[in-house]
SEGUZA-375826 format. One record per residue (C-alpha): x, z, y; residue number from 1. Coordinates in Angstrom, 2 decimals, padded with zeros to 5 digits, always signed. Example, Ala and Ser with C-alpha at 12.3 -4.5 7.8 and 13.67 -1.06 7.14 Angstrom:
<nodes>
<node><east>+012.30</east><up>+007.80</up><north>-004.50</north><i>1</i></node>
<node><east>+013.67</east><up>+007.14</up><north>-001.06</north><i>2</i></node>
</nodes>
This chain:
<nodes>
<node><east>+074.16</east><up>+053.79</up><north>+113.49</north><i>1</i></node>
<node><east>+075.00</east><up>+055.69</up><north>+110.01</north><i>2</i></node>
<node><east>+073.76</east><up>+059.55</up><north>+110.54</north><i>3</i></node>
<node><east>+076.17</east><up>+062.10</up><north>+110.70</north><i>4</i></node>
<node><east>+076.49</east><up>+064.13</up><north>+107.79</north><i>5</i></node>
<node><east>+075.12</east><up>+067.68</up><north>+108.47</north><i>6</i></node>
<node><east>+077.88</east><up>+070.28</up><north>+107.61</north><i>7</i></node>
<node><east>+077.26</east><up>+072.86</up><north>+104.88</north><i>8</i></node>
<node><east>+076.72</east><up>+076.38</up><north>+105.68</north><i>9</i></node>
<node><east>+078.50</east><up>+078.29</up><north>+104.26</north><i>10</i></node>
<node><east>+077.11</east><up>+081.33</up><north>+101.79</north><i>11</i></node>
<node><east>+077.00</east><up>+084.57</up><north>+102.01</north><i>12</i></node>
<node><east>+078.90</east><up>+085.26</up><north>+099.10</north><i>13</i></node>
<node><east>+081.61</east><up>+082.93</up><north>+100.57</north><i>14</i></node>
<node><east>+081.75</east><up>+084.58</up><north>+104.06</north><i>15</i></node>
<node><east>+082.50</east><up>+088.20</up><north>+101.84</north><i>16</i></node>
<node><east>+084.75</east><up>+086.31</up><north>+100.41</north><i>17</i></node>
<node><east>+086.71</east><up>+085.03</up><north>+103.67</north><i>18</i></node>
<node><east>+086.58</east><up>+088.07</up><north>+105.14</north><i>19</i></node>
<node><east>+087.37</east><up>+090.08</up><north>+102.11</north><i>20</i></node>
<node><east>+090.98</east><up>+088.31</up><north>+101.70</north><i>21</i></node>
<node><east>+091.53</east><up>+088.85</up><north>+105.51</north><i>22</i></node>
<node><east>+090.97</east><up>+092.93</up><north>+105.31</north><i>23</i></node>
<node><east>+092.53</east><up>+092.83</up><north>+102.00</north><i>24</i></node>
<node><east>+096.06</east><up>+091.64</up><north>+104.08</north><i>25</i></node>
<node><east>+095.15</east><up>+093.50</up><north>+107.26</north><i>26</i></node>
<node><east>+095.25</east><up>+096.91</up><north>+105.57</north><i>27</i></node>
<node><east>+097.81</east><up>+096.16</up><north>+102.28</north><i>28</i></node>
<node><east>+100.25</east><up>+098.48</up><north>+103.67</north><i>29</i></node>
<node><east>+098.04</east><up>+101.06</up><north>+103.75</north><i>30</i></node>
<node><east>+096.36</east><up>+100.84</up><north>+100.28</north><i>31</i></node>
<node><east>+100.04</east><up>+100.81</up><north>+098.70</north><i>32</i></node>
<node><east>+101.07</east><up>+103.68</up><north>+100.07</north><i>33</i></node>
<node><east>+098.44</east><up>+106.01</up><north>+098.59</north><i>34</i></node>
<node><east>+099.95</east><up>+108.35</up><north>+096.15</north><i>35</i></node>
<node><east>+098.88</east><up>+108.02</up><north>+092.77</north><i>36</i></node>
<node><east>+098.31</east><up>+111.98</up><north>+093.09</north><i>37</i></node>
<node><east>+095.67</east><up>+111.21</up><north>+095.45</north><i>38</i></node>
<node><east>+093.40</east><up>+108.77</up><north>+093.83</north><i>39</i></node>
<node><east>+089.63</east><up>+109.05</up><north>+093.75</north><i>40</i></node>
<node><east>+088.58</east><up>+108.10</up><north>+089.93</north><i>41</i></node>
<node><east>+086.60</east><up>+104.81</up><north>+090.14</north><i>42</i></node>
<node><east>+083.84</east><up>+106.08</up><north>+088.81</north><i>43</i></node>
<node><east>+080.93</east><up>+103.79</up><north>+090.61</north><i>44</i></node>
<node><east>+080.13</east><up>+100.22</up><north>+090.82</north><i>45</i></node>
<node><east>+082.72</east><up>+099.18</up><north>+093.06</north><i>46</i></node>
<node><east>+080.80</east><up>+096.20</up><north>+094.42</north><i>47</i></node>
<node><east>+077.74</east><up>+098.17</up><north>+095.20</north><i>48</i></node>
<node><east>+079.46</east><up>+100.61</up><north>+096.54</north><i>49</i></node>
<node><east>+081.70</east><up>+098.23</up><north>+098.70</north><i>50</i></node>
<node><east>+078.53</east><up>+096.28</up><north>+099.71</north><i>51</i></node>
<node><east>+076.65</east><up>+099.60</up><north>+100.64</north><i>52</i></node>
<node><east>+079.75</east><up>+100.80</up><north>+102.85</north><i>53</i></node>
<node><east>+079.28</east><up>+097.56</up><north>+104.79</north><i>54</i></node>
<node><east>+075.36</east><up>+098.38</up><north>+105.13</north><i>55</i></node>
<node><east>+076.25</east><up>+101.96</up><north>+106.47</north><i>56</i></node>
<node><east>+078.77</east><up>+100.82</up><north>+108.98</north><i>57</i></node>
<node><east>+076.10</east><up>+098.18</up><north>+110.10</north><i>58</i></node>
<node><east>+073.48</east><up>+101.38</up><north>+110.30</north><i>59</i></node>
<node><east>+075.94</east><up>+103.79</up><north>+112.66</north><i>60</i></node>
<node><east>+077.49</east><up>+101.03</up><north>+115.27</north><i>61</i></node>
<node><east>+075.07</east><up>+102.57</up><north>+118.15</north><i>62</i></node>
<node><east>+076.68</east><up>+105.98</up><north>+117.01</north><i>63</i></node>
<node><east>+080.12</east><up>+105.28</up><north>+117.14</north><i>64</i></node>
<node><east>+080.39</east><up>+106.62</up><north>+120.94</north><i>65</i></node>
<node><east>+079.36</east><up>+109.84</up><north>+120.04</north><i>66</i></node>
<node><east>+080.88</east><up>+109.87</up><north>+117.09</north><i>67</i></node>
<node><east>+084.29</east><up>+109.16</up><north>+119.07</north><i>68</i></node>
<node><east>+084.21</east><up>+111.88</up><north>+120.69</north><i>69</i></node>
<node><east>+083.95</east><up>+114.43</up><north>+117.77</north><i>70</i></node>
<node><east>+087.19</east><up>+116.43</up><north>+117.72</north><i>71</i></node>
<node><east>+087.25</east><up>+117.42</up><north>+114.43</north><i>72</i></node>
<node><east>+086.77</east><up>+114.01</up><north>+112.88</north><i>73</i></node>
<node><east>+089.20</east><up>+111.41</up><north>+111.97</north><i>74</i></node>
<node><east>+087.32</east><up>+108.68</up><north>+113.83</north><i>75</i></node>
<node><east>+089.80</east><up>+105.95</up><north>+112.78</north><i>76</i></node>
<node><east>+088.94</east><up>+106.03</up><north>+109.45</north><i>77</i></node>
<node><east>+085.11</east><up>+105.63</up><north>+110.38</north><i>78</i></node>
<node><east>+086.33</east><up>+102.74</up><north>+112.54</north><i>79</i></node>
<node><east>+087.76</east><up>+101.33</up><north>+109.49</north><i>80</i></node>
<node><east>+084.76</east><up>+101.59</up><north>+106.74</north><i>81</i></node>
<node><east>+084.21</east><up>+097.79</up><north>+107.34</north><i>82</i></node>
<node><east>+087.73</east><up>+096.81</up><north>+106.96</north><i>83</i></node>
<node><east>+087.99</east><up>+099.11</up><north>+103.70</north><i>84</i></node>
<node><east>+084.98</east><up>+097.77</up><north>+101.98</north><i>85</i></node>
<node><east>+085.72</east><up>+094.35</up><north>+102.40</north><i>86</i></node>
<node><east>+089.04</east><up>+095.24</up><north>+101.41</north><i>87</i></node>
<node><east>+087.89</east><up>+096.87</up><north>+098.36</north><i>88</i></node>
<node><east>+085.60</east><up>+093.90</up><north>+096.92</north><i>89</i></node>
<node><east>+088.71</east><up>+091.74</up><north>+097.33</north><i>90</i></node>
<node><east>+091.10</east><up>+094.26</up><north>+095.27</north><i>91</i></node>
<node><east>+088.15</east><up>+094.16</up><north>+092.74</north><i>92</i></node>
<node><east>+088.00</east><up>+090.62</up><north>+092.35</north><i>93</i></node>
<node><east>+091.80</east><up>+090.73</up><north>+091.72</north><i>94</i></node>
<node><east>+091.38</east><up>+093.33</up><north>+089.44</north><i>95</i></node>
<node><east>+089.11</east><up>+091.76</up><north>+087.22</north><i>96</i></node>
<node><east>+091.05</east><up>+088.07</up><north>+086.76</north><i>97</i></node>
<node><east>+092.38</east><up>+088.01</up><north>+083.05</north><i>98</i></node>
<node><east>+095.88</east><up>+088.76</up><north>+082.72</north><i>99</i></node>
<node><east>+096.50</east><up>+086.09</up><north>+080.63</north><i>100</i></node>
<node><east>+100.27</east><up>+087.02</up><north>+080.36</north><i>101</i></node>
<node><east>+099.35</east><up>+089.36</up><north>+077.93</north><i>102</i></node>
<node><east>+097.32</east><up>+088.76</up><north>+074.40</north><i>103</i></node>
<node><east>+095.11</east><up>+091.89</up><north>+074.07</north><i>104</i></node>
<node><east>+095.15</east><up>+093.96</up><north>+070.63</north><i>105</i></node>
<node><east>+091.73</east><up>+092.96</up><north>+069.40</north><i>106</i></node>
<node><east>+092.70</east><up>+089.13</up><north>+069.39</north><i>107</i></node>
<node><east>+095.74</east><up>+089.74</up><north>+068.01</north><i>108</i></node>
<node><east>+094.21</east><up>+091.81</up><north>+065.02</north><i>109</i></node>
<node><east>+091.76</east><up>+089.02</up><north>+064.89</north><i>110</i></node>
<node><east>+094.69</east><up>+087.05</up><north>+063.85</north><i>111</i></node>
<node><east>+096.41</east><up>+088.59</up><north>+061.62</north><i>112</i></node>
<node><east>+093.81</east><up>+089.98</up><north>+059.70</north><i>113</i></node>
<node><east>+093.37</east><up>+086.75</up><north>+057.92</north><i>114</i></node>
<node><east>+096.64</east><up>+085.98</up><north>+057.89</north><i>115</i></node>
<node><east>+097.62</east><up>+088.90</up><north>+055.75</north><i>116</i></node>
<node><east>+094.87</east><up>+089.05</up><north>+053.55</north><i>117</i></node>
<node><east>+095.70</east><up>+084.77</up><north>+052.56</north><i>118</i></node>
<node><east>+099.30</east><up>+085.91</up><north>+051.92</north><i>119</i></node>
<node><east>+098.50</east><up>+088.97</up><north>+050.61</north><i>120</i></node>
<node><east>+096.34</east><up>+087.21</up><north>+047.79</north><i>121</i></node>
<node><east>+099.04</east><up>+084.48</up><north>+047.19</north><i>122</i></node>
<node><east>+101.28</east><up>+087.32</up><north>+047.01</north><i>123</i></node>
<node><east>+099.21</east><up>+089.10</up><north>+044.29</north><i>124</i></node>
<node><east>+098.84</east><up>+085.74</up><north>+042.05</north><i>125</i></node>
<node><east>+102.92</east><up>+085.37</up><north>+042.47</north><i>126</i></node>
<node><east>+103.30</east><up>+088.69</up><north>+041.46</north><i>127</i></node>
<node><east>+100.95</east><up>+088.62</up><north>+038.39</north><i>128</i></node>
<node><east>+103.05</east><up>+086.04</up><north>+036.97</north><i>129</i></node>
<node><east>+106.08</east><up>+087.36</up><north>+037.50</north><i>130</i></node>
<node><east>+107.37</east><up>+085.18</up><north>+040.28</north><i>131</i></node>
<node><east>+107.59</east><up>+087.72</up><north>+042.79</north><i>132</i></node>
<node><east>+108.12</east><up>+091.68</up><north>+042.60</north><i>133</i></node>
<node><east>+104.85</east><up>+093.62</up><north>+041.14</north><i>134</i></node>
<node><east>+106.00</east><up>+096.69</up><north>+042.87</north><i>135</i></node>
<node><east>+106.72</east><up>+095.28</up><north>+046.65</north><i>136</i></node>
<node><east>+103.28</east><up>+093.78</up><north>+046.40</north><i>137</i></node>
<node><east>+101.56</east><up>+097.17</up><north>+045.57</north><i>138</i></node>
<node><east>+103.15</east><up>+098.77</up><north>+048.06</north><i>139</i></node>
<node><east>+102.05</east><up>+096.36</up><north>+050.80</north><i>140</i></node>
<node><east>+098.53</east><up>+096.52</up><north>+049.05</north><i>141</i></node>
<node><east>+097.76</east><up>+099.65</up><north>+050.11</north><i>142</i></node>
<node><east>+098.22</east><up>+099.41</up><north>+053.99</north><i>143</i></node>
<node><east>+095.43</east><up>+099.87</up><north>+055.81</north><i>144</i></node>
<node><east>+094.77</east><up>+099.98</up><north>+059.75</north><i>145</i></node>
<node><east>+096.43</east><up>+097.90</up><north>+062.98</north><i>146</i></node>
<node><east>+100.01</east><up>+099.36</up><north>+062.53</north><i>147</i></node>
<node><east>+099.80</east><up>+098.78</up><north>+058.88</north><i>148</i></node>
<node><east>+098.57</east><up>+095.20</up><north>+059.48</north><i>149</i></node>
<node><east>+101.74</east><up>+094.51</up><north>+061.77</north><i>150</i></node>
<node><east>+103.68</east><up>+096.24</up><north>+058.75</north><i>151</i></node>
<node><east>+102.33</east><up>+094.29</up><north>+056.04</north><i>152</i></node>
<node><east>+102.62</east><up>+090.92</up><north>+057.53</north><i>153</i></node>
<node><east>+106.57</east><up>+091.69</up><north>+057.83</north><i>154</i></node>
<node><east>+107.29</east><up>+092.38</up><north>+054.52</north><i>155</i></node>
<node><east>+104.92</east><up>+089.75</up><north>+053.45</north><i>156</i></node>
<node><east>+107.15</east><up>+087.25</up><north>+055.45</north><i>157</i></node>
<node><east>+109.74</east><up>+088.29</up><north>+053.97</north><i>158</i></node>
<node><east>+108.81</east><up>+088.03</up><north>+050.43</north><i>159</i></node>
<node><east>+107.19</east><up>+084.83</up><north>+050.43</north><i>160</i></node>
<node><east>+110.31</east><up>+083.25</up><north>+052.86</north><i>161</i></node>
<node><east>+112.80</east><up>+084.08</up><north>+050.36</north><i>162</i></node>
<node><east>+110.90</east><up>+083.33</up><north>+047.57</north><i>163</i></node>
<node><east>+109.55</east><up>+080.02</up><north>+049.41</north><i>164</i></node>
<node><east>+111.87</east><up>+077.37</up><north>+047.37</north><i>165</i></node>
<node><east>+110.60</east><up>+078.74</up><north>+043.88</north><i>166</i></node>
<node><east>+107.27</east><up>+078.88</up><north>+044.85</north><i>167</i></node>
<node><east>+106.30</east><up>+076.54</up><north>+047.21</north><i>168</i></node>
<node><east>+104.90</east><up>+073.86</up><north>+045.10</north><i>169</i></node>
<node><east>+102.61</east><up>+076.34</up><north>+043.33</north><i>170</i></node>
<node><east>+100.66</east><up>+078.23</up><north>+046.18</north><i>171</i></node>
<node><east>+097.90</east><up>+076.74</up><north>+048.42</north><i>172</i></node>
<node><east>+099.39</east><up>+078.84</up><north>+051.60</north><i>173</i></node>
<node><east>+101.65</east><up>+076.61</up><north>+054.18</north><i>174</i></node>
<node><east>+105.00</east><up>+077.71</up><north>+055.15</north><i>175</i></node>
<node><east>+104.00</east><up>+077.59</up><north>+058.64</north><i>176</i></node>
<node><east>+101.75</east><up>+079.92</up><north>+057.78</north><i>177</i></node>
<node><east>+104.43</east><up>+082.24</up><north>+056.26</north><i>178</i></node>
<node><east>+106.84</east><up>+081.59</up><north>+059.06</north><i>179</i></node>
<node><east>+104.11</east><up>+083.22</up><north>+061.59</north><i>180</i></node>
<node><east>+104.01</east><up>+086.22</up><north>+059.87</north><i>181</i></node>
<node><east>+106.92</east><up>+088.11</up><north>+060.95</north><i>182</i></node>
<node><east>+106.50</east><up>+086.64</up><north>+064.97</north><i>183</i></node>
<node><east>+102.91</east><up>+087.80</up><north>+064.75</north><i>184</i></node>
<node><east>+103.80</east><up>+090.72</up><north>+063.20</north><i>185</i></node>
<node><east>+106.31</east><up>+091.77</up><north>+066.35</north><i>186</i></node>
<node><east>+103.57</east><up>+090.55</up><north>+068.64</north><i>187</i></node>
<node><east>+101.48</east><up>+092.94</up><north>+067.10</north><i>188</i></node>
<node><east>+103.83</east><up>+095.76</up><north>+066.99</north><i>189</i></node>
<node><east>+104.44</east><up>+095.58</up><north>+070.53</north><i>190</i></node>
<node><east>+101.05</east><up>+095.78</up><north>+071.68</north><i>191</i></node>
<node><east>+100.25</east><up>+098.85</up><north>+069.38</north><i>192</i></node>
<node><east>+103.09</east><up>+100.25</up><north>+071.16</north><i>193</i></node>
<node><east>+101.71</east><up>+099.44</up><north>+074.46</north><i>194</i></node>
<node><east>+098.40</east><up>+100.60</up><north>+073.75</north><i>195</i></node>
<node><east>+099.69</east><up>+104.56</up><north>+072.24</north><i>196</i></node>
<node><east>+102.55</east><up>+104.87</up><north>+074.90</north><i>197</i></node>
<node><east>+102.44</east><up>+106.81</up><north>+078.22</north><i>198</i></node>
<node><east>+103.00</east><up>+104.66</up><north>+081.22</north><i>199</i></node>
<node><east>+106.65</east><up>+104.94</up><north>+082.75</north><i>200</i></node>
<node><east>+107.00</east><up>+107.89</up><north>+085.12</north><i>201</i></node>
<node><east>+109.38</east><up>+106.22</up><north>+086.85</north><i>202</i></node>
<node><east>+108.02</east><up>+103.32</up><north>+087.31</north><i>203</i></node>
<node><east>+106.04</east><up>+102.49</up><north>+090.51</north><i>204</i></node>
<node><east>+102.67</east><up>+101.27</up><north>+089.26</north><i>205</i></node>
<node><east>+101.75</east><up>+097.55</up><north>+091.14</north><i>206</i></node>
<node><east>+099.28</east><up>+096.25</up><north>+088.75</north><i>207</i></node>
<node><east>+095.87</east><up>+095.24</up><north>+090.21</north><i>208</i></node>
<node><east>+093.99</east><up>+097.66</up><north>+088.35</north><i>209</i></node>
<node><east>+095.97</east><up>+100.60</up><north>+090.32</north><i>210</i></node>
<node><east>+096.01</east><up>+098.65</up><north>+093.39</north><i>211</i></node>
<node><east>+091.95</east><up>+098.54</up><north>+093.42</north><i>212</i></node>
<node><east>+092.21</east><up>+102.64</up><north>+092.43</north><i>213</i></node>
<node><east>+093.82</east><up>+102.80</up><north>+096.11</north><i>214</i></node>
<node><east>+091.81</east><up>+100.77</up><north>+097.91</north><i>215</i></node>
<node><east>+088.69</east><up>+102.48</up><north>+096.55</north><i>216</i></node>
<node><east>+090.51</east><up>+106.01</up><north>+097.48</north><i>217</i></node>
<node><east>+090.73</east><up>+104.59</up><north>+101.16</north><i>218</i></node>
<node><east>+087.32</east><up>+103.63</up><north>+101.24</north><i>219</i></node>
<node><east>+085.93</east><up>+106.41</up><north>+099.46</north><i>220</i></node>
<node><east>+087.41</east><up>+108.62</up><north>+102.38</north><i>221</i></node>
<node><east>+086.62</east><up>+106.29</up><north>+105.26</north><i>222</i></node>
<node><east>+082.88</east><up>+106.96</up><north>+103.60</north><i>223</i></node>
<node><east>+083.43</east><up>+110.87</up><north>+103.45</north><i>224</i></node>
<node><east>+084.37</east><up>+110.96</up><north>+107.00</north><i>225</i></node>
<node><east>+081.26</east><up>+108.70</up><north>+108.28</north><i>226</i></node>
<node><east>+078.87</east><up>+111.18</up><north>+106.13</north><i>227</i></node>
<node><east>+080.46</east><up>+114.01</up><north>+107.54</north><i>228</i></node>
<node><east>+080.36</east><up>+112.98</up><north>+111.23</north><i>229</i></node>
<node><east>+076.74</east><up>+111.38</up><north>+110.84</north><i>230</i></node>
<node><east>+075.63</east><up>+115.03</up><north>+109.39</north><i>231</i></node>
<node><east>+076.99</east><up>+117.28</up><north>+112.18</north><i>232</i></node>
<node><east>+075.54</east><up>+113.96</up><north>+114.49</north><i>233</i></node>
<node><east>+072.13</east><up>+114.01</up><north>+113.09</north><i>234</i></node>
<node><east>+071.92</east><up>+117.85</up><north>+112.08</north><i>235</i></node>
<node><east>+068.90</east><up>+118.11</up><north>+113.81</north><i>236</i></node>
<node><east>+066.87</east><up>+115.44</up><north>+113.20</north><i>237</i></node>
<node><east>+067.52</east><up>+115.72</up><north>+109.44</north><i>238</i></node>
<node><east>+068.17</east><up>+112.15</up><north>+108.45</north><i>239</i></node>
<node><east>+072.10</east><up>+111.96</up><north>+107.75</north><i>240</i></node>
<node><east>+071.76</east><up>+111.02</up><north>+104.56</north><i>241</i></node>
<node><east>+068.91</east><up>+108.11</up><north>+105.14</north><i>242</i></node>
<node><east>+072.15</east><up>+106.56</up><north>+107.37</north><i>243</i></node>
<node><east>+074.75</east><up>+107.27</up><north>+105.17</north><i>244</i></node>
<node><east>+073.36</east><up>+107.80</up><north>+101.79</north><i>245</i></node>
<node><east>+075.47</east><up>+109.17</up><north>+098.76</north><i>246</i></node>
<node><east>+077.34</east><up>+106.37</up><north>+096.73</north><i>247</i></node>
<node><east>+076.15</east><up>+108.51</up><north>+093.67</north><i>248</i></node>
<node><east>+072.28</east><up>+108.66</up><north>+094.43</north><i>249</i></node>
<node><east>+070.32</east><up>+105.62</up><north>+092.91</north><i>250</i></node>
<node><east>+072.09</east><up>+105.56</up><north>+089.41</north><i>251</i></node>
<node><east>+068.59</east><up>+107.05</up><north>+088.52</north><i>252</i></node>
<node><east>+066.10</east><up>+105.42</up><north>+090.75</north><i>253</i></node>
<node><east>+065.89</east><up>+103.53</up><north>+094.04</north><i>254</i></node>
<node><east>+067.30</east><up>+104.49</up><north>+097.64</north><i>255</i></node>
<node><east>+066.44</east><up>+102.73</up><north>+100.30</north><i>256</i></node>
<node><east>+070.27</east><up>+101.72</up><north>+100.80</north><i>257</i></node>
<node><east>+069.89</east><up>+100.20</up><north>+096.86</north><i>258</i></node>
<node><east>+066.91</east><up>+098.22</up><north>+098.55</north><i>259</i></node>
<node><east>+068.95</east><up>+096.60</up><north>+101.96</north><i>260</i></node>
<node><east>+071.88</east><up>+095.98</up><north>+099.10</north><i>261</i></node>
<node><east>+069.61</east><up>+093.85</up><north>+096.98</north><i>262</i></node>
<node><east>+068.47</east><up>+092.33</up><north>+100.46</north><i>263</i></node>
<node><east>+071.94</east><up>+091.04</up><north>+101.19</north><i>264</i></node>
<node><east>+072.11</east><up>+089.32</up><north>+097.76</north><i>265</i></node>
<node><east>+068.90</east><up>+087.38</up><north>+098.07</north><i>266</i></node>
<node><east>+069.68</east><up>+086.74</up><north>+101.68</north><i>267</i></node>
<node><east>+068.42</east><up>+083.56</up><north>+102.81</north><i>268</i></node>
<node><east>+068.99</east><up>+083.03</up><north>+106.72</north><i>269</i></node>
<node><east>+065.67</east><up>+084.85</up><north>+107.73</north><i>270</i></node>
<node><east>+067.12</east><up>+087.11</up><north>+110.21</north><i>271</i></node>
<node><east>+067.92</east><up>+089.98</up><north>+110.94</north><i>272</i></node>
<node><east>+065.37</east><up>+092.94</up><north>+109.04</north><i>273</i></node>
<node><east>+062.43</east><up>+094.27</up><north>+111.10</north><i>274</i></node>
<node><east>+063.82</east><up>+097.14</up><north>+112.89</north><i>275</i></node>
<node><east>+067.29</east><up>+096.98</up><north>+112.54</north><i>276</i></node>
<node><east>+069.01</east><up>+098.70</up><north>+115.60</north><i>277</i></node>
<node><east>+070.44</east><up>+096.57</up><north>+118.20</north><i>278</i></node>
<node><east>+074.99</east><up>+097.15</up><north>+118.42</north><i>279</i></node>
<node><east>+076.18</east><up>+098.05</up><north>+121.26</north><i>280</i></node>
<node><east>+078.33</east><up>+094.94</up><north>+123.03</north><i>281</i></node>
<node><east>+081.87</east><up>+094.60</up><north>+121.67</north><i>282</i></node>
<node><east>+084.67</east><up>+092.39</up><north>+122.47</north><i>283</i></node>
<node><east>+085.91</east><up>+089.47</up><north>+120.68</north><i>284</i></node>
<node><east>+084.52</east><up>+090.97</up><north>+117.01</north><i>285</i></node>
<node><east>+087.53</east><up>+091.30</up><north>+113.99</north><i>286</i></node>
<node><east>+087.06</east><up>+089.49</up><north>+110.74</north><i>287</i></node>
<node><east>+086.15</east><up>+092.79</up><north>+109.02</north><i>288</i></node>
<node><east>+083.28</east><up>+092.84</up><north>+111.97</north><i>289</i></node>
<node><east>+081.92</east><up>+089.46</up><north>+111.36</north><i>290</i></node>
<node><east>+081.69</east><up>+089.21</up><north>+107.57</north><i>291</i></node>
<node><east>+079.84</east><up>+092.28</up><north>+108.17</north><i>292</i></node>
<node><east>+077.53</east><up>+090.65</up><north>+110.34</north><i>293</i></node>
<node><east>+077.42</east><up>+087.95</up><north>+107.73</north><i>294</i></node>
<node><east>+076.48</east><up>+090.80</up><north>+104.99</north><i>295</i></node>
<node><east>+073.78</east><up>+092.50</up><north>+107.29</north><i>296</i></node>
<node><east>+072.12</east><up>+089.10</up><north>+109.53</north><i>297</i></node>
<node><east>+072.29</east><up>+086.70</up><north>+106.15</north><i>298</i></node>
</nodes>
């Protein structure tokens, strides 16, 4: 009898992932609605930050009772730290995948750089023999920077298209390579343009970079509130910020938050760490809940 196959188990980095998509749809409404007035500047390593979030709301699940009960703290949002920080690594993932509807600037310049200075040195050898005009050539000559680039590679279009018939069996240049110019040249134009202008104030910003600015603000205050509650929680035994540590400490040196984050990316299946509290029972857990479980147990 053939053995079974054994089924893969899946990694850690693919159970974030699962549940990352999941809280990422489960809260969309929310992230989009936060005002571009009210954004926290990403400032921080999002997925360390994200990951550490997860950690934290791991640390405090045998003090969300008490911390239920606080009047003056928005306990929903401290529910919610799980659900935000997955949230958050998934808006980061989308916000670093390559646009690759748009050409950026430097490759652009990277093209037509060469581009003008081949036509630019057939242009001079025309010129010096009288075959084009001495005087368009100089101007063009002295150009210099991007918008100048984008300038010169018009004009050099030009010249060389309508002079093309006289002088096409004496240059080494292509005409294909004249008929780019003045395409590449708009290309180039337009992405100057893009790069120097203002965004639209009337436009609603959608882009992924903005969306992951929103879903960082919503974490970033679900994060607040848990350090804030934990504080008045722990006031007397002095270790709030041991449970929920600063997202800005360890850009120096080492917390021990920086050291259970490294933990989770070398997880291996060991088990849970040696004196990690024990959660109080829950019902059937979310899939923020268990991708955080995945994060914590490995």
């Amino acid at each position: 009898m053939p053995n079974k196959p054994v089924p893969s188990t899946p990694t850690l980095e693919t159970l974030i992932a699962q549940g990352a998509m999941q809280a990422f749809e489960s809260v969309r409404a929310e992230i989009v609605e936060v005002p571009t007035s009210a954004l926290v500047p990403v400032n921080l390593d999002v997925p360390r930050a994200a990951r550490r979030g997860l950690v934290v709301a791991k640390r405090i699940t045998p003090l969300l009772p008490a911390l239920s009960i606080m009047g003056h703290l928005d306990f929903a949002r401290v529910q919610k730290l799980p659900t935000y920080a997955l949230a958050l690594l998934c808006a980061h993932e989308l916000a670093e995948v390559p646009d690759d509807r748009q050409v950026p600037l430097t490759e652009l310049v990277a093209q037509a750089m060469p581009l003008r200075a081949d036509l630019l040195e057939t242009a001079e050898m025309l010129a010096h023999f009288g075959l084009v005009s001495q005087e368009r050539v100089a101007f063009i000559r002295r150009g210099h920077g991007h918008a100048d680039t984008a300038a010169d590679l018009l004009a050099l279009g030009r010249l060389l298209g309508d002079a093309w018939p006289k002088i096409k069996d004496k240059v080494v240049i292509t005409r294909a390579q004249v008929d780019e110019a003045i395409p590449l040249s708009a290309r180039l134009q337009r992405a100057i343009g893009e790069r120097e202008s203002n965004a639209d104030p009337l436009a609603e910003r959608t882009d992924a970079r903005h969306v992951r600015a929103q879903a960082f603000t919503l974490f970033m205050r679900a994060y607040d509130e848990c350090r804030r509650g934990i504080s008045h929680l722990r006031w007397h035994e002095g270790d709030a910020a041991e449970i929920v540590p600063s997202l800005y400490l360890g850009r120096g040196g080492r917390s021990v938050a920086d050291e259970e984050i490294d933990a989770l990316r070398d997880a291996s299946g060991d088990g849970s760490p040696e004196g990690e509290p024990t959660p109080m029972p829950r019902p059937v857990p979310s899939a923020a809940e268990t991708a955080t479980e995945a994060v914590v147990h490995g």
